[in-house]
MARKOL-817342 format. One record per residue (C-alpha): x, y, z; residue number from 1; residue in one letter. Coordinates in Angstrom, 1 decimal, always signed. Layout:
N
[[X, Y, Z], NUM, A];
...
//
This chain:
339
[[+4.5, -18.9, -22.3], 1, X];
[[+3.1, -17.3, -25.6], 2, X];
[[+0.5, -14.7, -25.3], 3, X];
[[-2.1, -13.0, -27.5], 4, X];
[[-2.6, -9.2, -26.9], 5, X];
[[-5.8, -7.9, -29.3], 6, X];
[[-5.9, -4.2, -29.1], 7, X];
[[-2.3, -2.1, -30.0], 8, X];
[[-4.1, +1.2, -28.9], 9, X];
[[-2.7, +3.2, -26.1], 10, X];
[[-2.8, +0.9, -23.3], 11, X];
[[-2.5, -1.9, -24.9], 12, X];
[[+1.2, -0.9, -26.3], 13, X];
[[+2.3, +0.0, -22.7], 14, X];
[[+1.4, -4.2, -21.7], 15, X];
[[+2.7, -5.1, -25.3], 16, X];
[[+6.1, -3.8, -24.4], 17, X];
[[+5.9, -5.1, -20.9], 18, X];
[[+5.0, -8.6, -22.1], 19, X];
[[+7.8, -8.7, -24.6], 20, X];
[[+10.3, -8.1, -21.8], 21, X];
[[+9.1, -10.8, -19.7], 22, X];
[[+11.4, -13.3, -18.9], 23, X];
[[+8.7, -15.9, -18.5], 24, X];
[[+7.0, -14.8, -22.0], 25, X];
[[+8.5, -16.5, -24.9], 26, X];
[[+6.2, -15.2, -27.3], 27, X];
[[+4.2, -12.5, -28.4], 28, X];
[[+1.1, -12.3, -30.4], 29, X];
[[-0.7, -8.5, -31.2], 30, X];
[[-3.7, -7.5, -33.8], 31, X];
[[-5.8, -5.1, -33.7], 32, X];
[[-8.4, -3.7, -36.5], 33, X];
[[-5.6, -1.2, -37.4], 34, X];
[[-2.9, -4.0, -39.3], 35, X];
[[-1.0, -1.5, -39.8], 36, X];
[[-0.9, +0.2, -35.6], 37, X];
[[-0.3, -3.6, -34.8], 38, X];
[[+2.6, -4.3, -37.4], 39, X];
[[+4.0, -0.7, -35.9], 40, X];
[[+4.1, -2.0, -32.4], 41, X];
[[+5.2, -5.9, -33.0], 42, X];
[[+8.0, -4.6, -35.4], 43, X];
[[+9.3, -2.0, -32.6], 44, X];
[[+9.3, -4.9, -30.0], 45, X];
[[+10.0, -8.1, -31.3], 46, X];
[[+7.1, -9.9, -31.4], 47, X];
[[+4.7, -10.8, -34.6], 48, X];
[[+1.6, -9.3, -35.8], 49, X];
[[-1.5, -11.3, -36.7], 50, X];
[[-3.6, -10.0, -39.2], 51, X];
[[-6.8, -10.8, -37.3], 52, X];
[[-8.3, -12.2, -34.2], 53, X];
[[-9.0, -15.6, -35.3], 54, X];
[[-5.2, -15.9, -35.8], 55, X];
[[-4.6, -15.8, -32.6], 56, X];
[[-6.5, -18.1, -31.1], 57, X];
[[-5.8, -20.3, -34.6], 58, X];
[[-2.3, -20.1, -34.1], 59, X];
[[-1.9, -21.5, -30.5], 60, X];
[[-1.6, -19.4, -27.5], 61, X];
[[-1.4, -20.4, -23.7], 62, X];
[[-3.7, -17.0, -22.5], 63, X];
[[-5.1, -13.8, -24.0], 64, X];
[[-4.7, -10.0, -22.9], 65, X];
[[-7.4, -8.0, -23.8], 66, X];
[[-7.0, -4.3, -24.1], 67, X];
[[-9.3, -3.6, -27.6], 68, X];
[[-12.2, -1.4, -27.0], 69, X];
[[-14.3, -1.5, -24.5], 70, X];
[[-17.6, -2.6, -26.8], 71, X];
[[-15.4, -5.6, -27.8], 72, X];
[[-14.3, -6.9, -24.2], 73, X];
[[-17.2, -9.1, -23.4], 74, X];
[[-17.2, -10.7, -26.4], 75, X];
[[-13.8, -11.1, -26.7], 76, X];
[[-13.8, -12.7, -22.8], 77, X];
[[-16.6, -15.3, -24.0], 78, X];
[[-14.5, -16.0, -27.0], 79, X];
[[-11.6, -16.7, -24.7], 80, X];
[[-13.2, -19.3, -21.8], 81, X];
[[-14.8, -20.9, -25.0], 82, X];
[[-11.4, -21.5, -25.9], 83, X];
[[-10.5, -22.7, -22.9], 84, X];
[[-8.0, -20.2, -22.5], 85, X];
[[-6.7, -17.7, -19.6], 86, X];
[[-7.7, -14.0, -20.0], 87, X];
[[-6.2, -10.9, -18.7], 88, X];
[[-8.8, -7.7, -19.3], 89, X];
[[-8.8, -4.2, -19.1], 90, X];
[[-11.4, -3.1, -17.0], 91, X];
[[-14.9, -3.0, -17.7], 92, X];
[[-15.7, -6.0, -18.5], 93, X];
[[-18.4, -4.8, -20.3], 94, X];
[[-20.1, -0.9, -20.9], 95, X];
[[-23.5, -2.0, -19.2], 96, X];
[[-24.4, -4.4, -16.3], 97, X];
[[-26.2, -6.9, -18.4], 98, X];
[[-23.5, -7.6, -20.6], 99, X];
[[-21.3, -8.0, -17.7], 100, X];
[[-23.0, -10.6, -16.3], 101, X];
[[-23.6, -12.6, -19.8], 102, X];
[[-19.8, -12.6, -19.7], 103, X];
[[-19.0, -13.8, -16.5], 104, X];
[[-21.9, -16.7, -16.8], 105, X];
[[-19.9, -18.3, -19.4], 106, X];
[[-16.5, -17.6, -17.7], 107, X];
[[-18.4, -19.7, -15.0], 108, X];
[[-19.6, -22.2, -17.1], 109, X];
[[-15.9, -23.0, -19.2], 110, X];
[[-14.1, -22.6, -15.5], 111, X];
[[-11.5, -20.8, -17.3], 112, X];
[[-9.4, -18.0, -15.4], 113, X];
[[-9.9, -14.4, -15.9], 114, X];
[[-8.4, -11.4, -14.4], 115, X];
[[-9.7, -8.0, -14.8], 116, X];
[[-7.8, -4.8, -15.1], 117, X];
[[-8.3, -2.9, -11.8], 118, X];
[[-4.2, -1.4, -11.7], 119, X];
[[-4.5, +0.4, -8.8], 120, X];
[[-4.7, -2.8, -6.8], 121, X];
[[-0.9, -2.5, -7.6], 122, X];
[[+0.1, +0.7, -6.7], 123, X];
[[+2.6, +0.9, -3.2], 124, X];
[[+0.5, +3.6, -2.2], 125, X];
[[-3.0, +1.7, -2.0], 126, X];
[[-1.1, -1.3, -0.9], 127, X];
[[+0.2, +0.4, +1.8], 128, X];
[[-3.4, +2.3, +2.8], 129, X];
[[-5.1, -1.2, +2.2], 130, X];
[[-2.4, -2.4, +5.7], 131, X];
[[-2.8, +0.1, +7.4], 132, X];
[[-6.8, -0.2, +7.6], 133, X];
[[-6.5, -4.1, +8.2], 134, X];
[[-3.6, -3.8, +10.7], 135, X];
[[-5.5, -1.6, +12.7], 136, X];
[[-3.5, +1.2, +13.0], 137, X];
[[-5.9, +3.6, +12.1], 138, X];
[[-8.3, +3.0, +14.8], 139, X];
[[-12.1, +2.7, +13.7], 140, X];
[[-12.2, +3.4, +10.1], 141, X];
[[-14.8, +6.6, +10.3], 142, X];
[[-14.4, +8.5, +7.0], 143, X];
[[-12.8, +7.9, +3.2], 144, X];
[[-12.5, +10.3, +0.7], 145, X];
[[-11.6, +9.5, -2.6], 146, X];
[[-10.4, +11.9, -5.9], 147, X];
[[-9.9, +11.4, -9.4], 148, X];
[[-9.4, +13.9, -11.8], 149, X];
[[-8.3, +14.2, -15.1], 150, X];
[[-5.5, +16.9, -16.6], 151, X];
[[-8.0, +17.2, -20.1], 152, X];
[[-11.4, +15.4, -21.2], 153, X];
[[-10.6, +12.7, -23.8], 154, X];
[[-11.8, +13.1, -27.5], 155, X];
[[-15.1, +13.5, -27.7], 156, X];
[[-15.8, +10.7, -29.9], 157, X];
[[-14.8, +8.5, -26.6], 158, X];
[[-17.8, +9.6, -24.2], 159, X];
[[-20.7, +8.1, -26.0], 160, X];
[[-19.0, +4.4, -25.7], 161, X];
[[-17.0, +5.3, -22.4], 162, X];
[[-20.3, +4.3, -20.1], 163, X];
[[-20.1, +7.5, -18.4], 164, X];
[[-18.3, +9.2, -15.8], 165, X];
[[-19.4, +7.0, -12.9], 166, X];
[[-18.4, +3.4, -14.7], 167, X];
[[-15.1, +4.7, -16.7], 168, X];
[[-13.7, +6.3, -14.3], 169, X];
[[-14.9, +6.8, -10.6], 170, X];
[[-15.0, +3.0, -10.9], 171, X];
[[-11.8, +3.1, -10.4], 172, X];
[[-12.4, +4.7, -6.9], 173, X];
[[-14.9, +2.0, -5.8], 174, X];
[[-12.9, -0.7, -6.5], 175, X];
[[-10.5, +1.1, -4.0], 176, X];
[[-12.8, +2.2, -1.1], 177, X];
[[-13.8, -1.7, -1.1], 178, X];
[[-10.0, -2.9, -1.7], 179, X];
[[-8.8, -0.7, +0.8], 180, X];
[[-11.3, -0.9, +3.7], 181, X];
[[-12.6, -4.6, +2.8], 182, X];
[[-15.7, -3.7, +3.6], 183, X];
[[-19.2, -3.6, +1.3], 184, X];
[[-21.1, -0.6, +0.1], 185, X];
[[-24.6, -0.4, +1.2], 186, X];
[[-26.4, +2.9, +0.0], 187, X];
[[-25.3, +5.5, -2.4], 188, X];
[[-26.3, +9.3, -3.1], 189, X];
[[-24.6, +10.7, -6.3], 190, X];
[[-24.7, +13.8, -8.3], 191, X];
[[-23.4, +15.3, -11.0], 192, X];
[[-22.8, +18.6, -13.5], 193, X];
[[-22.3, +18.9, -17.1], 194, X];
[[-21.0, +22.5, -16.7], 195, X];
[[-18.3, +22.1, -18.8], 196, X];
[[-17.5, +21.4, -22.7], 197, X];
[[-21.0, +21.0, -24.8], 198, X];
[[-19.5, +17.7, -25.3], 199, X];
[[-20.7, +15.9, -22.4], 200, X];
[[-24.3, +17.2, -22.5], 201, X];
[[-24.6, +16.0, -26.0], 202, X];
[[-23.3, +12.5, -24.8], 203, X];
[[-25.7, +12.8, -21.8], 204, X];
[[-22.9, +12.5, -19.7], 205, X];
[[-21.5, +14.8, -16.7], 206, X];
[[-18.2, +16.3, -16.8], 207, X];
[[-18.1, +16.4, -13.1], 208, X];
[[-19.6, +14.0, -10.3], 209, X];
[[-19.7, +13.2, -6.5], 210, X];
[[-20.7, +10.2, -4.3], 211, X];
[[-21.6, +9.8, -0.8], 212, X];
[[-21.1, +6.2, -0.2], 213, X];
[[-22.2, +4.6, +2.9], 214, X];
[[-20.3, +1.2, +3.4], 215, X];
[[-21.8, -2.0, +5.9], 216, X];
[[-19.9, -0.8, +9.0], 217, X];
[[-21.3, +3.1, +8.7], 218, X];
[[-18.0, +4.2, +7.1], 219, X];
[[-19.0, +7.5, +5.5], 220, X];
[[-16.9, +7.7, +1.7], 221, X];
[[-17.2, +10.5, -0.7], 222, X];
[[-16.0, +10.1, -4.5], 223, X];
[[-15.2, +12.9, -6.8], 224, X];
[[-14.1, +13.0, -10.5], 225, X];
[[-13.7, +15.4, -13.2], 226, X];
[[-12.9, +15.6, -16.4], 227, X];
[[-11.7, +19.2, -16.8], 228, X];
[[-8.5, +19.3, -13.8], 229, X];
[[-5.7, +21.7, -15.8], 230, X];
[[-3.9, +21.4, -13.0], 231, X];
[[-2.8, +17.8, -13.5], 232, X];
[[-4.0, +14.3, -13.2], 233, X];
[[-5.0, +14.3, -9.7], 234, X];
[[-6.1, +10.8, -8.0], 235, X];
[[-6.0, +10.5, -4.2], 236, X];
[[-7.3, +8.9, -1.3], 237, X];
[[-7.4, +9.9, +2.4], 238, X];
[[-8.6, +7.4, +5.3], 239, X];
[[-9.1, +9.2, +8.5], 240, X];
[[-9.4, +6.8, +11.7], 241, X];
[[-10.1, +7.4, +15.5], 242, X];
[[-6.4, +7.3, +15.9], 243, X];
[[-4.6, +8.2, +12.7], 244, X];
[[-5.4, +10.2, +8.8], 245, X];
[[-3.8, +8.5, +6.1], 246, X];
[[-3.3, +9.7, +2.5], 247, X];
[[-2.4, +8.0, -1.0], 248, X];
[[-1.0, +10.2, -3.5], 249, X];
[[+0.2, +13.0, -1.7], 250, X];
[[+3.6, +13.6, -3.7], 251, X];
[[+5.5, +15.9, -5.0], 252, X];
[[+4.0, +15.6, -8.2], 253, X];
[[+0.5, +16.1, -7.1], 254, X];
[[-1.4, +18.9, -8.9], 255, X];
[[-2.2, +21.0, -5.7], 256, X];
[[-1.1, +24.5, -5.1], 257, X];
[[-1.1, +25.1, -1.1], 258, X];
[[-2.3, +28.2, +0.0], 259, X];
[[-0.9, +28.5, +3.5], 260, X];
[[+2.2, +30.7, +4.3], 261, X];
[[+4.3, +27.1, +5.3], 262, X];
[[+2.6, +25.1, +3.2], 263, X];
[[+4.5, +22.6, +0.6], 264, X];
[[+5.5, +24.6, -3.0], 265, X];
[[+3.5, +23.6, -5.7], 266, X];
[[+4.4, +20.1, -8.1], 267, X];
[[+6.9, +21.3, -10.8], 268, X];
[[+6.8, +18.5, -12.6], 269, X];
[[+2.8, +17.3, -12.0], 270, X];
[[+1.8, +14.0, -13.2], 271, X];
[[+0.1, +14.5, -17.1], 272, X];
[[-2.1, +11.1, -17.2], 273, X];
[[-3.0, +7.9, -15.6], 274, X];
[[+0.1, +6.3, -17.8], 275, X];
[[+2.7, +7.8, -16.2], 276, X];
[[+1.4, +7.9, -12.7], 277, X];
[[+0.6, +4.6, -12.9], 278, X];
[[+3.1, +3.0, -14.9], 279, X];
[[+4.7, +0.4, -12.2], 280, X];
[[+0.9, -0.5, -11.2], 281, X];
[[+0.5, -1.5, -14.9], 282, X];
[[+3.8, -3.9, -15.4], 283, X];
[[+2.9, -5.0, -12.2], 284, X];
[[-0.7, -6.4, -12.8], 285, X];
[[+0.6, -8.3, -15.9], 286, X];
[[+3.2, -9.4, -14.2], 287, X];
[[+0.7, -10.8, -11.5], 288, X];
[[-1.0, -12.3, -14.6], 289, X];
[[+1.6, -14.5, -15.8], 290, X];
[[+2.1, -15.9, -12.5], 291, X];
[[-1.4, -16.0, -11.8], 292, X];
[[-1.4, -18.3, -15.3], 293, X];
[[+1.4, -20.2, -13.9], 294, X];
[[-0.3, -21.3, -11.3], 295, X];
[[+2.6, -19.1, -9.0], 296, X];
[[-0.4, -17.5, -7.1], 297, X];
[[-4.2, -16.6, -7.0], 298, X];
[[-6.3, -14.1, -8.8], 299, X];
[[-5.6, -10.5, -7.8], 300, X];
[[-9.0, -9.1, -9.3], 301, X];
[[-11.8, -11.8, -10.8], 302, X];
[[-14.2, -10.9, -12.8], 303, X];
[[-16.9, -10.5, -9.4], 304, X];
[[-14.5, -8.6, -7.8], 305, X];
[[-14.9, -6.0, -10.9], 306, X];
[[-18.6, -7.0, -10.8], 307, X];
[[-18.8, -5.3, -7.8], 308, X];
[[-17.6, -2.1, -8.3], 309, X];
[[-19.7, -2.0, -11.7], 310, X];
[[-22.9, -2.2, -9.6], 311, X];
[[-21.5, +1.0, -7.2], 312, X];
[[-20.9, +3.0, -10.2], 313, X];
[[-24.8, +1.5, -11.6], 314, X];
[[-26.5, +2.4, -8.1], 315, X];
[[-24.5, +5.8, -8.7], 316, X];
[[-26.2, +6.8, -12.6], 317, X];
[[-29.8, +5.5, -11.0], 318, X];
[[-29.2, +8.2, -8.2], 319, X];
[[-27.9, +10.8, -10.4], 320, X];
[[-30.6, +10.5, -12.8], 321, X];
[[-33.9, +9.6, -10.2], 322, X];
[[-31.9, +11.8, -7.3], 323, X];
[[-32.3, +10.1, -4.4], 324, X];
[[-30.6, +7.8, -2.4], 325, X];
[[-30.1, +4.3, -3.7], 326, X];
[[-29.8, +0.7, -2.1], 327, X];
[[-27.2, -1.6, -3.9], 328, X];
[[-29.6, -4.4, -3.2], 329, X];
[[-31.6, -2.7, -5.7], 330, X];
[[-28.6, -3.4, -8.3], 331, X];
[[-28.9, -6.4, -10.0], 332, X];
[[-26.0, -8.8, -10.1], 333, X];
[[-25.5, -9.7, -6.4], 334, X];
[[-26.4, -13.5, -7.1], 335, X];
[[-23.3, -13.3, -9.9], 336, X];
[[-20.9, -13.0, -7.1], 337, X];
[[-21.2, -9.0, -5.9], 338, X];
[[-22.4, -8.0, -2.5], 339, X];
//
């Protein structure tokens, strides 16, 4: 198989270096508007640079990964099903709802496969949450709560173009709650506090937020997220039951100092960023694209699936800026394939 990759940033090396040591990819594409960042990353991994985008879809590839910035996904996804070819991107799809939902009308239309970068759908730790909720062994499902924070805010040049706090990164979150418990969320209340660096008020955008989300079977979830965590990257989720509590990334690299005279001794070695605590999650979502491409099984994460947790993260920003309480029937989008 020989794969395109448009976008050598961060990210976008990590599944560059996977991809090359793929036994089923035999070749490797990568461009980005830096030549010289994408001649840096092909020359350290064996595969070849393109000088643009139009090379590589001129030059003949079976599917496309997508890992540029975030303003140039949709396009880059319309770009792809036009070409009739298999797409792997990072989530979001798109920064705002409307473009969202312009990209996955002509995914529709071309019938062309596309996957959508949701990694934690990989992780052993979800996976093994996401059992235990369907297997039953928690009993009824009556409360979620659900953490990410990050070690440092990014640069602030980033924030403006991010889409906020709610659809960059508690998005994340929802896609989880809904993974996990397979059930729908119904009603949000969100909030938020730009406290922090002058950076995020000048962005209009909050450095720290919280959701109460109410899901279709009365399941109570609450989602926090913070930019500004020195302790570490911190991303959790507990599921308490009528029979049994649960919790996903409880380690001993977590960023939490217990306070109690027996408790656990703090991480000495806490996790730094979302790379490195999610490394396996990341080979392993490319990995479930080549197969998916193959034909070798379904699709892990379509483009509604990400759809869906957009319009959360949507009903969330109404909330926090109107504060009140806000039905996701009031979300566009639900036609396109969301609840």
């Amino acid at each position: 198989m020989r794969i395109g990759l448009i976008g050598t940033g961060r990210i976008g090396t990590f599944h560059a270096k996977a991809l090359a040591g793929h036994a089923e990819v035999g070749g490797l594409l990568v461009t980005d508007v830096d030549r010289e960042r994408a001649a840096a990353v092909a020359r350290a991994i064996g595969a070849t640079a393109a000088p643009t985008v139009d090379e590589v879809f001129a030059w003949g590839v079976d599917a496309v990964v997508i890992t540029s910035a975030t303003s140039a996904h949709a396009e880059l996804i319309r770009r792809a099903a036009r070409a009739g070819l298999p797409a792997f991107c990072e989530k979001p799809i798109a920064p705002d709802l409307e473009g969202t939902l312009r990209a996955l009308r002509v995914v529709a239309e071309e019938g062309t496969p596309l996957q959508i970068g949701f990694m934690r759908r990989f992780d052993a730790g979800y996976g093994a949450a996401r059992a235990a909720v369907r297997e039953g062994r928690l009993g009824r499902l009556h409360t979620v709560r659900a953490v990410t924070s990050d070690a440092a805010p990014p640069p602030a040049a980033y924030l403006p173009v991010s889409g906020g706090l709610y659809r960059d990164c508690l998005v994340h979150d929802f896609d989880m709650v809904r993974w996990v418990t397979g059930r729908e969320v119904t009603e949000v209340y969100a909030t938020g506090a730009d406290a922090g660096p002058r950076m995020f008020r000048d962005a209009g955008d909050v450095d720290t937020a919280a959701a109460l989300l109410t899901l279709d079977d009365g399941t109570l979830a609450t989602a926090t997220a913070t930019r500004c965590n020195g302790a570490g990257y911190d991303v959790r989720m507990e599921l308490a039951g009528e029979r049994d509590t649960i919790a996903v990334g409880l380690d001993d690299r977590t960023p939490i100092t217990s306070t109690e005279p027996k408790g656990p001794p703090p991480a000495t070695d806490p996790w730094p960023g979302f790379l490195e605590r999610f490394a396996p999650a990341y080979r392993a979502e490319l990995d479930a694209f080549v197969r998916y491409v193959q034909g070798d099984r379904g699709n892990p994460c379509d483009g509604h699936e990400a759809l869906a947790a957009l319009r959360v993260a949507e009903a969330c920003e109404v909330s926090r800026r109107e504060h009140r309480p806000v039905r996701l029937e009031e979300i566009p989008g639900a036609e396109a394939g969301g609840p």
